[in-house]
N, C-alpha and C positions, 0 to 999 in steps of 0.2 A: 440451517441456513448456510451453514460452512461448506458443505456436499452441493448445495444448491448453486452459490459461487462460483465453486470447482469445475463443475459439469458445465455452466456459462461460459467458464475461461478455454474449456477442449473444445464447444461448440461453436465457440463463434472464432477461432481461432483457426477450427477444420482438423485439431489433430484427434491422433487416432489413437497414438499412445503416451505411456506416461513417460517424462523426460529422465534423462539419465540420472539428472539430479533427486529427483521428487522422492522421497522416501513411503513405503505403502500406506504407512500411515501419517503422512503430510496432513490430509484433510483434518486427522480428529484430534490434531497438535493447534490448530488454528485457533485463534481466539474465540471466542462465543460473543463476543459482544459484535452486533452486524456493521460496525461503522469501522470497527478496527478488524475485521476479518473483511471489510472488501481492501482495505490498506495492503492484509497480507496477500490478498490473490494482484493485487497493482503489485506489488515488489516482485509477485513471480513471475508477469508477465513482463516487467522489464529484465528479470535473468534469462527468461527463454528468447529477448530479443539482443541479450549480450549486453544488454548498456548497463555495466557491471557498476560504476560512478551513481546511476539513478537508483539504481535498486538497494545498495547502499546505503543511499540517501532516503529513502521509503522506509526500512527496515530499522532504521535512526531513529525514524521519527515514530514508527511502532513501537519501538521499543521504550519511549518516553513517554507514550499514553499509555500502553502495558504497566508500567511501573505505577502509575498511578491510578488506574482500574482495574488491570487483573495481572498484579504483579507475580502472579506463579506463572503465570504465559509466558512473563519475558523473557523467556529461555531462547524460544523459538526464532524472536527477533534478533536475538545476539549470535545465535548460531547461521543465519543466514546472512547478516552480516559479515562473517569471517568468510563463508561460502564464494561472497561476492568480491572482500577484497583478493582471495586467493585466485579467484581467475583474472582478476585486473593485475594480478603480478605483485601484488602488493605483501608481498610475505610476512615480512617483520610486525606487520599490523595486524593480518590475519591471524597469526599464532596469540597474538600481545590478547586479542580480541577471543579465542578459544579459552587462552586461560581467564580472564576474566569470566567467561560461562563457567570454567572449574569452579573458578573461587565462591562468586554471587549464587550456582546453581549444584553445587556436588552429588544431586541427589537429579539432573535433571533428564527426562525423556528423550535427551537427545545427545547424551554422552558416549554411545556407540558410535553415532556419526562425526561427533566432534572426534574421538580418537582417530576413525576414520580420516578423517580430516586433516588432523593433526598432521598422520603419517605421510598425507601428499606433500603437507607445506615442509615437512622434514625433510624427504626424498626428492623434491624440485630443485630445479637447478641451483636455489639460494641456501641448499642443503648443509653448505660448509660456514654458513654465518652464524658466528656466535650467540647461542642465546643470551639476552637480557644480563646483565650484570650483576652481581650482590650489590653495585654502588647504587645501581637505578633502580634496584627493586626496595631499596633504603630511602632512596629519594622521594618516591611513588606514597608512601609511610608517611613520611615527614613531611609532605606535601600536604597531604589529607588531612595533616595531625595541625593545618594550622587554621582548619575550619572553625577552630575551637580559643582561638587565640584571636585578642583583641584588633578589630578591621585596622586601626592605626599601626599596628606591628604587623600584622602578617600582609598586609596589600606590597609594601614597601619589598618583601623578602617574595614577594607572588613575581612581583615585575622585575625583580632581578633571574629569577628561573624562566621569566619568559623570553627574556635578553640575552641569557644564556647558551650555554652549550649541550645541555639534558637534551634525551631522547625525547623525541614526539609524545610518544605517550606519555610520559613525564609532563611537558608543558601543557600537553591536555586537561591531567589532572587539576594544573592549576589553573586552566579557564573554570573548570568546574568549582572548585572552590571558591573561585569570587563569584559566580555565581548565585551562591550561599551566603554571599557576607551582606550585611545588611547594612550595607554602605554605597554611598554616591560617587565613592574618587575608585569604590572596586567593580562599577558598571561602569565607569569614567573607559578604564585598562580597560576593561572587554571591546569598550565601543574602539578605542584605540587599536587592539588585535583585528579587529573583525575589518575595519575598514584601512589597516596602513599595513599588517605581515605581507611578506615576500610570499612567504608560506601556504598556498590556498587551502590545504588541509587545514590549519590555524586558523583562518578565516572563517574556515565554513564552523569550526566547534564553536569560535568566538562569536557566530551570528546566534546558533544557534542554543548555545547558552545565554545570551540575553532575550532571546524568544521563553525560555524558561523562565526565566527570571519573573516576567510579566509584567515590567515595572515601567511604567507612563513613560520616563524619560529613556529607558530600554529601547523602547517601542519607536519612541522618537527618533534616536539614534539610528533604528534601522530605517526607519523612512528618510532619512537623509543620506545614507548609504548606498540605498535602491537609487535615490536619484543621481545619486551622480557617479554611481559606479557601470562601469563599461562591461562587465563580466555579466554574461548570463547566466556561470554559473552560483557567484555570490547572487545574482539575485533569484534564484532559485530558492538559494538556501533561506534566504531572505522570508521568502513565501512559505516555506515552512517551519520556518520561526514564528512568523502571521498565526497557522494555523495552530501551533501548540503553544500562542499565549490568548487565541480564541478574539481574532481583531479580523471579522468579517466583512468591514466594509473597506480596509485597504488592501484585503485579497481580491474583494470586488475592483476598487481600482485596476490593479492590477488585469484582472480581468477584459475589463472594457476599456484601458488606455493603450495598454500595452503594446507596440508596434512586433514585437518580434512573438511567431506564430505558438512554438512552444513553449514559451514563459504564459501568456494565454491560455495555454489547454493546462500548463501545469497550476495555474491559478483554478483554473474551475474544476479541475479535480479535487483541490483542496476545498474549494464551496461546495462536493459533494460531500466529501469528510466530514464539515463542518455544520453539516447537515443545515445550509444557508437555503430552504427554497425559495423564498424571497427573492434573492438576491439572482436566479440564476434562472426563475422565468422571467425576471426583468431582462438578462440578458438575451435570452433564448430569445425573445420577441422584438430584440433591435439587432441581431445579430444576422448577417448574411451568410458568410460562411458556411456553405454547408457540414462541411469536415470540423466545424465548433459549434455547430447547431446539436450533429451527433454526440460529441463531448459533451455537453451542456446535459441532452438527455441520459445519456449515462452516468451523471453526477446525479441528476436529479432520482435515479434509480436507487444511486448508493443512499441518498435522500431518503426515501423511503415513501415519495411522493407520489403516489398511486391516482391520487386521483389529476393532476396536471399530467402525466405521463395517456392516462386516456382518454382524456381531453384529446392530446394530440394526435394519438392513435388515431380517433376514430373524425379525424377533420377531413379538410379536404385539403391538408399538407403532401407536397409528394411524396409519394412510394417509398422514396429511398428515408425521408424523414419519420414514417409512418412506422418501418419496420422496425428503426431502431429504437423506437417511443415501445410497440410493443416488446422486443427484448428486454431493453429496460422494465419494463412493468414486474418480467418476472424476477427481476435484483430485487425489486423494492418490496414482494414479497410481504404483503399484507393483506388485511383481509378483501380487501378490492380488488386486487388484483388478479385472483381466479373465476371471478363471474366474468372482469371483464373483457380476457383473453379468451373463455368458448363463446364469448359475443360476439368476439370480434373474428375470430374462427366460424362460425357461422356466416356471420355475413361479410366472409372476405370474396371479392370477385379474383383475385388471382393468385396462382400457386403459390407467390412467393410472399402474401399475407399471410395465408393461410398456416406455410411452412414457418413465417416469425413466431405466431402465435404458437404454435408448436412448441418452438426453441421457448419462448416464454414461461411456459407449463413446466418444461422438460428441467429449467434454472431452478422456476421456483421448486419443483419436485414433488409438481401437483401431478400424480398417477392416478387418482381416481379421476379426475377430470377425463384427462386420456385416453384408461380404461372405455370411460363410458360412450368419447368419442368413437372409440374402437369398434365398440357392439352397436352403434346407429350409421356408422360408415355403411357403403353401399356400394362401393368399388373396390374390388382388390389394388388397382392406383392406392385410394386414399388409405386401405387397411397397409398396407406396405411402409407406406410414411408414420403411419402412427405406430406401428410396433415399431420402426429403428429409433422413434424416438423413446419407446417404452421401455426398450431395453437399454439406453442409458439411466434409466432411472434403476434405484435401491426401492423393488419394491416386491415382495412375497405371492402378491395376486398378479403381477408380472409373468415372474416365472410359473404361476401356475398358468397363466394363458399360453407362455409358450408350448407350455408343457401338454395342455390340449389340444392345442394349435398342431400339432407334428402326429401325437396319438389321432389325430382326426385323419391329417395327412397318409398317415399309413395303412389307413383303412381301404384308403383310395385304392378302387381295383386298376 
């Protein structure tokens, strides 16, 4: 499914090749569970569009379902997250953020690249700034060390490191730690950081450490924050805090109140996440917009919603909403969804049905399908389309057709 993703995100994208970033084995680094490897193909398409802030913020929150489902993954998320603050310029975090993959991961598949890595954020221009301090890397210890110390002592010693002068990552640790304290004056101080720091970085941990948390009045606290905070991007954060404490009907708010365009599509991405279909053919069917009608279906993809996705396919929705139902069909990559992309490949009246269904096949990384389109084709047109798409695929009776395909060729007098 990983490879499947992949090849969706070059196909519908138009590229041709692999980006300067992408390592050869990106693909088989990804996670294995399909709700958090479409996470990581979203983070990488927000780094190939630059918006270094979002992708960050994707790779955050992968990294916080990784830990708690396939915590040997979370390598991958940490490591793209330094990736992301080090082209935002963000030096002192990127490296802060490398070491932490040393420490959490010493043994991990992606410590060639983190040294790699390393060596840029050393060599850049913030080259001559001192690394971390013995005092902060002390602080960092004794921060942590008061997870274990009574909420009534350590809250008290938390909010004076927040008030303080420590480094960022310093006072991160300690949103993290109240976090963990099983106390109401130390969700009190979160909700405090998250909605009064100067700091938006503090902000955004302190939302999204009480989205961890999980806890009714946590939750509360963010829903009062969203309303009456001005910042799109706290409420971004907001929305996926929503999504990693598993509160789908006020991402659906969000969804369908919401006035400003991108907080909208960044809601019903997380209703695909959160694998809400419920909530997102309800939208889809009062929804105008065509540019979040498309969102919606490819939420519903990441969904895994095969059969609402050929519903729509196969209606009498326009062209443009038709196509995208079928490319979705092949995300969502279930057993439906290969009958019913050469169905709808059969009976498409024009090329560019025809051609989604393709791309469909091509995601899911159905080649027998394909293949067998290939041998009842009837046009060199249509066999031409179906081999470029066959050879984006990973497939052994691929290459043996090309391999025919050219020996037949050269026969030719």
């Amino acid at each position: 499914m990983i490879k499947k993703l992949a090849t969706w995100t070059l196909s519908v994208c138009l590229l041709a090749t692999t980006s300067a970033w992408a390592t050869p084995a990106d693909a088989d680094m990804a996670p294995s569970d399909r709700q958090l490897a479409a996470m990581y193909w979203q983070g990488h398409e927000l780094l190939k569009k630059s918006d270094w802030n979002g992708a960050l913020e994707r790779f955050r929150q992968l990294e916080t379902s990784l830990r708690q489902k396939e915590p040997a993954s979370a390598d991958a998320a940490i490591y793209w997250q330094a990736y992301a603050l080090l082209q935002a310029r963000r030096t002192a975090e990127a490296r802060a953020t490398l070491e932490k993959l040393r420490r959490d991961y010493p043994d991990s598949r992606w410590s060639k690249d983190a040294d790699s890595l390393l060596r840029q954020v050393e060599s850049g221009p913030n080259a001559t700034a001192p690394m971390k301090g013995a005092d902060e890397d002390l602080a960092e210890v004794a921060v942590t060390g008061l997870m274990q110390a009574p909420p009534e002592r350590a809250i008290p010693i938390l909010r004076k490191v927040l008030n303080g002068s420590h480094s960022l990552d310093v006072k991160k640790r300690a949103l993290f730690v109240l976090s963990q304290l099983d106390d109401t004056a130390a969700l009190e101080t979160l909700g405090e950081v998250a909605s009064g720091s100067s700091d938006p970085e503090l902000r955004e941990e302190a939302i999204r450490m009480l989205g961890v948390s999980g806890e009714d009045n946590a939750i509360e606290r963010l829903q009062a924050i969203y309303a009456s905070s001005r910042s799109n991007e706290d409420k971004r954060s907001i929305i996926q805090a929503w999504l990693i404490a598993d509160r789908p009907k006020l991402v659906m708010q969000a969804a369908r109140n919401e006035t400003d365009e991108d907080l909208r599509r960044a809601a019903i991405q997380a209703l695909g996440a959160m694998e809400a279909t419920g909530e997102l053919k309800e939208l889809f069917d009062n929804e105008k917009s065509s540019e979040n009608r498309k969102a919606i279906l490819q939420s519903l993809g990441v969904a895994g919603d095969a059969k609402t996705l050929t519903a729509i396919a196969e209606s009498a929705q326009p062209d443009e909403i038709r196509i995208e139902a079928i490319r979705a069909l092949g995300i969502a990559d279930n057993d439906g969804s290969g009958p019913a992309l050469v169905r709808i490949y059969g009976a498409a009246k024009s090329s560019e049905i025809r051609d989604a269904a393709l791309q469909g096949m091509m995601i899911a990384g159905d080649s027998e399908s394909m293949l067998k389109l290939y041998r009842q084709a009837r046009s060199s047109e249509e066999k031409q389309a179906l081999l470029r798409m066959l050879t984006l695929t990973d497939s052994d009776k691929t290459l043996d057709l090309i391999e025919s395909e050219l020996d037949n060729g050269s026969k030719q007098p």
